[in-house]
Structure formats: structure tokens, C-alpha cells
C-alpha angles and dihedrals in degrees: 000000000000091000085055088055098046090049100052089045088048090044085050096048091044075058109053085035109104118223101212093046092056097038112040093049107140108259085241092068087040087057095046103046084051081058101053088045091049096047089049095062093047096053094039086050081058096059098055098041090047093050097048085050093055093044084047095053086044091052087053105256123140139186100225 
């Protein structure tokens, strides 16, 4: 049911998209927005890392 309801809102947005809009973007904005993607995951691979490194540290586990 729920694969029914994903695919008729995915078959609505394909529609509205516009074609020329998606396919003719300078290379420049393709690139940037790769960047800031890109960015986003490292940092939010930090906080986690960082986070299980501070729960770790509180449970008493050390690295040396």
C-alpha cells in the first residue's frame, strides 16, 4: 500500500518537474550544490562520531 502511494506521488512530482529547468543548470550550480551535499554528510558524520565518542568517554572507555 504504501508502495502504491510513493509511486503516484513520484509519478505527480516527474510531472510538474520541468524538464528544461533540471537539465540545462549551469555545471557551476551542479558542482555547488555537490559541495554543499557533500559537506552536509561530513559534518553530519562528525556529530555522530563525535557523540559516540563523548558517550563512550562517559561510559569509561579510553583510548589509551
Amino acid at each position: 500500500m504504501i508502495r502504491v502511494i510513493i509511486e503516484v506521488i513520484m509519478k505527480k512530482l516527474i510531472r510538474e518537474m520541468d524538464e528544461q529547468t533540471v537539465i540545462h543548470q549551469p555545471w557551476w550550480k551542479r558542482v555547488v550544490w555537490l559541495a554543499i551535499i557533500w559537506g552536509g554528510s561530513v559534518l553530519a558524520l562528525f556529530v555522530v562520531a563525535s557523540a559516540f565518542r563523548l558517550l563512550m568517554t562517559a561510559a569509561g572507555m579510553r583510548s589509551h
